[in-house]
C-alpha positions in Angstrom: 5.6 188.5 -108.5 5.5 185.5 -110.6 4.1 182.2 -110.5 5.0 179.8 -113.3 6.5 176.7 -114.6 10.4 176.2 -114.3 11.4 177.1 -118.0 14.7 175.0 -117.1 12.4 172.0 -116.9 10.7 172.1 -119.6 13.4 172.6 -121.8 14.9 169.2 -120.3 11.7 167.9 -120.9 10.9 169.4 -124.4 14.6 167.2 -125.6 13.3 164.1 -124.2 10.8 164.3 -126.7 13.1 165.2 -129.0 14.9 162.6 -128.4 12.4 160.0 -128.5 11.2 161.1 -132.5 14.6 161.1 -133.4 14.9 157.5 -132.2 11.8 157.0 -134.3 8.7 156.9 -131.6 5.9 157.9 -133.7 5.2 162.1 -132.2 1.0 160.7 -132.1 2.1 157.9 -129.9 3.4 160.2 -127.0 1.3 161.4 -124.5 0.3 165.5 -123.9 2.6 166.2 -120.8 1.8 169.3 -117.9 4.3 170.8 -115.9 5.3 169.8 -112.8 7.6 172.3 -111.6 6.8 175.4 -110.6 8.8 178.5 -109.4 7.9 182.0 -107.4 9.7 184.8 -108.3 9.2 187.7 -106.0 10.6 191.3 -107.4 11.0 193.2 -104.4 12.1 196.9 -106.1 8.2 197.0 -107.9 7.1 196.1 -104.8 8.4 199.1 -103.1 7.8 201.4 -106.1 4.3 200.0 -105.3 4.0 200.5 -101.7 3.5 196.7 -101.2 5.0 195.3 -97.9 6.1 191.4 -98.7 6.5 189.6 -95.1 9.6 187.5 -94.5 8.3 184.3 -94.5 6.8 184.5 -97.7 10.4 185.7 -99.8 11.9 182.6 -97.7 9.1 180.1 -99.9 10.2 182.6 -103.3 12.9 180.5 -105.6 14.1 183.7 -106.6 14.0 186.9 -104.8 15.3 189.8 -107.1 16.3 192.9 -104.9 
């Protein structure tokens, strides 16, 4: 099981900086940003390797469910 930010999004996020020092915004002027998406990845073969039983309704709330 994982619980992160969405690399996705901060890649998008990580060229609009980019792209704001390369139009010449001074990197000191820009503000420290935290993620705001998050994603929950649920690996459900480690799970039963483990012994672990993961209810229903908590896979349906998973982003990704790998089987």
């Amino acid at each position: 099981m994982s619980y992160g930010p969405s690399l996705p999004d901060l890649y998008r996020r990580a060229a609009e900086y980019v792209h704001k020092i390369l139009q010449g915004t001074n990197p000191a002027d820009l503000p420290i940003e935290q993620p705001t998406k998050f994603e929950l990845m649920v690996n459900l073969k480690t799970a039963k390797a483990l012994g672990l039983n993961i209810p229903e309704s908590f896979l349906l709330r998973a982003d990704e469910v790998i089987e």
